[in-house]
N, C-alpha and C positions, 0 to 999 in steps of 0.2 A: 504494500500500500504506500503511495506517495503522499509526504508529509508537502502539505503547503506552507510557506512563508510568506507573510506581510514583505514586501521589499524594502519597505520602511524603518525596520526594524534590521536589515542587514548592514554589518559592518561596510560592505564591497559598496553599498550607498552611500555611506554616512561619508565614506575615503575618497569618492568621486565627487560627490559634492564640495567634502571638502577641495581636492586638488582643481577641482574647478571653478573656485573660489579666486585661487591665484597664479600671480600671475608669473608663470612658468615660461622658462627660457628653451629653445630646440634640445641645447646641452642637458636641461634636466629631465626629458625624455626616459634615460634608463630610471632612474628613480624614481621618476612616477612610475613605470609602469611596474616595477619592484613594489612598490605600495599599494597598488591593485592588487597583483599578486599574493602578495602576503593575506590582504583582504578578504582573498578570494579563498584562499586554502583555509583560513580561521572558518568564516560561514561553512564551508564544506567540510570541515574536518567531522568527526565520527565522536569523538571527545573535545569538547567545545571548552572543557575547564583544560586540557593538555595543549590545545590550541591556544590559547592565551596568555598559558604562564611560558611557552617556551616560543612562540612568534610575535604575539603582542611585545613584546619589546623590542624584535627587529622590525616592526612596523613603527612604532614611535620612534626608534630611535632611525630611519627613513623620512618619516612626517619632519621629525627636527630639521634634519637636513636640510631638507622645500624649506623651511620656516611657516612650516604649517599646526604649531602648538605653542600653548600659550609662554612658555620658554623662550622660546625659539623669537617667536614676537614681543617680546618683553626686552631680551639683550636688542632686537635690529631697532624696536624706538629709545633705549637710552645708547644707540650708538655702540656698543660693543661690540666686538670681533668674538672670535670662537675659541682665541686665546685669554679671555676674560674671566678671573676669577670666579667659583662658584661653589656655593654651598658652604657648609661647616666645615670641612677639610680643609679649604682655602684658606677660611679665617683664622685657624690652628695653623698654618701657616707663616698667615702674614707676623700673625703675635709673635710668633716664636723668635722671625728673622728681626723684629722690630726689640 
């Protein structure tokens, strides 16, 4: 028996929508379509909690990349590069060398 899905509810939606939100350069071609893909294997995976704990983070950390999460869009408006301090680690850092 074939299970139906809302489309609305599928990640492979939420990922397109998102990447077609912005605005994406020829060069980033592979990595969206890496983003789909990933997207695409989560919805279809068989174990949906195995899907997510072990590709949900190569999809976000893909999304980061585009600058398509809130991360991502938070360092490009305060101007940040990718070389940018972050997190508690950093600041255990800076203290230390200060």
């Amino acid at each position: 028996m074939t299970h139906l899905t809302d489309a609305a509810t599928l990640l492979t939606t939420a990922v397109a929508d998102t990447l077609g939100a912005l605005d994406l350069a020829a060069e980033d071609a592979a990595a969206e379509r890496l983003a789909r893909g990933y997207a695409a294997t989560i919805d279809a995976a068989d174990d949906p909690a195995w899907a997510y704990r072990w590709i949900g983070p190569l999809l976000l950390d893909t999304l980061e990349q585009l600058g398509a999460t809130p991360a991502a869009r938070a360092r490009l408006s305060k101007g940040g590069g990718g070389d940018a301090p972050q997190g508690q680690l950093a600041k255990l850092r800076q203290a230390r060398r200060a």
